[in-house]
matplotlib code that plots the C-alpha trace (Angstrom):
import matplotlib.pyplot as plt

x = [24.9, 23.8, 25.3, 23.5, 24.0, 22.5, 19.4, 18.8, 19.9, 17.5, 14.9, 15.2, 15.4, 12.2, 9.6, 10.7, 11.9, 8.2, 6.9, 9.3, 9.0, 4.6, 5.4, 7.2, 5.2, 1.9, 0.0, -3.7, -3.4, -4.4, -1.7, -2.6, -0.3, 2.1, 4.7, 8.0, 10.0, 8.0, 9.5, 7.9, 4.1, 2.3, -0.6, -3.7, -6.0, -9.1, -9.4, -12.1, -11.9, -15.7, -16.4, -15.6, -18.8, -21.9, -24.1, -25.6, -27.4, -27.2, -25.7, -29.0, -28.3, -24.5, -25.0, -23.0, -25.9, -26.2, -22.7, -22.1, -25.1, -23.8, -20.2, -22.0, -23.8, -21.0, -17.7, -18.6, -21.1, -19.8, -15.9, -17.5, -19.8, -16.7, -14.5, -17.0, -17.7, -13.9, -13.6, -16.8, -14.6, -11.5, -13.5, -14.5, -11.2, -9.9, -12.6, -11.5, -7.7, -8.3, -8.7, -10.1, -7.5, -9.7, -7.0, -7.1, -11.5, -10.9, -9.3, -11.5, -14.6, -13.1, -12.9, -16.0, -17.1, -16.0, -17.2, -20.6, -20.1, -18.4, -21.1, -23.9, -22.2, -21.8, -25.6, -26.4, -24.4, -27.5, -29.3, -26.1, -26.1, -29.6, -29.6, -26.4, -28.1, -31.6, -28.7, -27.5, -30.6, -31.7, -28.8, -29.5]
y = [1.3, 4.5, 5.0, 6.0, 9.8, 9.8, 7.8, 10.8, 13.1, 12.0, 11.4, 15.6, 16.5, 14.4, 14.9, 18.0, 20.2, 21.0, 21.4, 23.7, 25.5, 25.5, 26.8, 30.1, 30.2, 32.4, 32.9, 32.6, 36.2, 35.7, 37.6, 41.1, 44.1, 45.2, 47.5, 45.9, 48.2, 47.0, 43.4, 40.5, 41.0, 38.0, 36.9, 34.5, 32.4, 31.2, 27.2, 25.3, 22.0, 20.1, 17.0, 13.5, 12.3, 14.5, 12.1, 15.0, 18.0, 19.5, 18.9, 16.6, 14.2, 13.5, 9.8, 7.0, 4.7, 7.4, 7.3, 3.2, 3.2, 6.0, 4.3, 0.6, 2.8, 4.6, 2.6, -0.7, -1.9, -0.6, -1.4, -5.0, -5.6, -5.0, -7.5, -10.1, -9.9, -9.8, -13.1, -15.2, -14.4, -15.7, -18.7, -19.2, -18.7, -21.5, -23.8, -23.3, -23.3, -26.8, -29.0, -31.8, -32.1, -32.4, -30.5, -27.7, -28.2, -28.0, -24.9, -23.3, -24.8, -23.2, -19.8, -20.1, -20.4, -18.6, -15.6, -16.2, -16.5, -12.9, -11.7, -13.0, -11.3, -8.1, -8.3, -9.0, -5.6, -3.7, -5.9, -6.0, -2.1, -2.0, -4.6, -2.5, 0.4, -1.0, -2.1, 1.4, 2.9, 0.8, 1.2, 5.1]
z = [-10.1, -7.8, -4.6, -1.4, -2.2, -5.9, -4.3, -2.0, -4.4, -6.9, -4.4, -3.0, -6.5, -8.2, -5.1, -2.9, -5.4, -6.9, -3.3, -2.3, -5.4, -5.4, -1.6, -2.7, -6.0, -4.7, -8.5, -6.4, -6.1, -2.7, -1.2, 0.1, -0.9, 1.4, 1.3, 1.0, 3.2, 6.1, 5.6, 6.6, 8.1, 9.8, 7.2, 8.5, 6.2, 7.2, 6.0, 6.2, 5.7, 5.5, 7.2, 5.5, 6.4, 6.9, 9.3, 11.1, 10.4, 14.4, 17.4, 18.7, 15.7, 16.2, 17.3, 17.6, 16.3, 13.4, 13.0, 12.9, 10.0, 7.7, 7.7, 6.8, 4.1, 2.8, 3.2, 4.3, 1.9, -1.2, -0.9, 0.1, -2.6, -4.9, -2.6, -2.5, -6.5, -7.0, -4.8, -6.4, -9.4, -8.1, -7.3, -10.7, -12.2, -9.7, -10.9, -14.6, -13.8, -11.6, -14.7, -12.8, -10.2, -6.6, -4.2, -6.3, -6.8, -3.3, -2.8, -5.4, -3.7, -0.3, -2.1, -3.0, -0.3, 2.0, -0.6, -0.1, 3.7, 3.1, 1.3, 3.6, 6.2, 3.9, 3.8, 7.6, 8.0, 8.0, 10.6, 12.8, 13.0, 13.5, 16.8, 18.3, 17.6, 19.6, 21.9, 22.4, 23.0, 25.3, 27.7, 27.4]

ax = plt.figure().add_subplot(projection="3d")
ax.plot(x, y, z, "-o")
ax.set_aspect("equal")
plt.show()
């Protein structure tokens, strides 16, 4: 139906066109006034862009042990706990769906399963960081 060049035409058109167009468009007001008879002047912004993750308040806190517990706390943990949930569900929807058939009480009982083994090991996080970070300091 579309040929190669109406792909990329529509493709340019639909995702590049409003970029280039936010790019030219400056309505912040951030722009400082120049004289236009001058022509182009050289203009530098100052960005800062914060941290993902603040772990440390000074330079003697930045450590990896630090580091390895706020991302269990913060990423690992949560985004888990929703995996593990959605899975113990899954499980139970292959229980329903198996009607008494024992490959697929099987399959569901694997899913179950392995879940829980999931989720175990979800909770043991905690402990893990905590031995590699005893670990860690040890070999300091």
């Amino acid at each position: 139906m579309y040929n190669k060049n109406m792909k990329k035409f529509i493709f340019v058109f639909l995702f590049l066109s409003p970029l280039i167009t936010l790019a030219l468009d400056d309505r912040s007001g951030n722009l400082p006034p120049r004289d236009p008879a001058l022509g182009p002047s050289s203009i530098s912004y100052k960005i800062d862009i914060p941290p993902p993750l603040k772990f440390c308040e000074n330079k003697a806190d930045c450590t990896l042990p630090k580091l390895i517990t706020v991302l269990i706390d913060s990423i690992v943990i949560p985004i888990g706990s929703v995996i593990a949930v959605l899975m113990i569900m899954y499980a139970g929807f292959l229980y329903v769906t198996a009607r008494g058939d024992p490959t697929r009480i099987k399959e569901a009982h694997d899913a179950l399963l392995y879940a829980i083994i999931g989720a175990a090991i979800l909770l043991g996080a905690k402990l893990l960081a905590a031995a590699i970070e005893g670990t860690i300091t040890q070999l300091k």
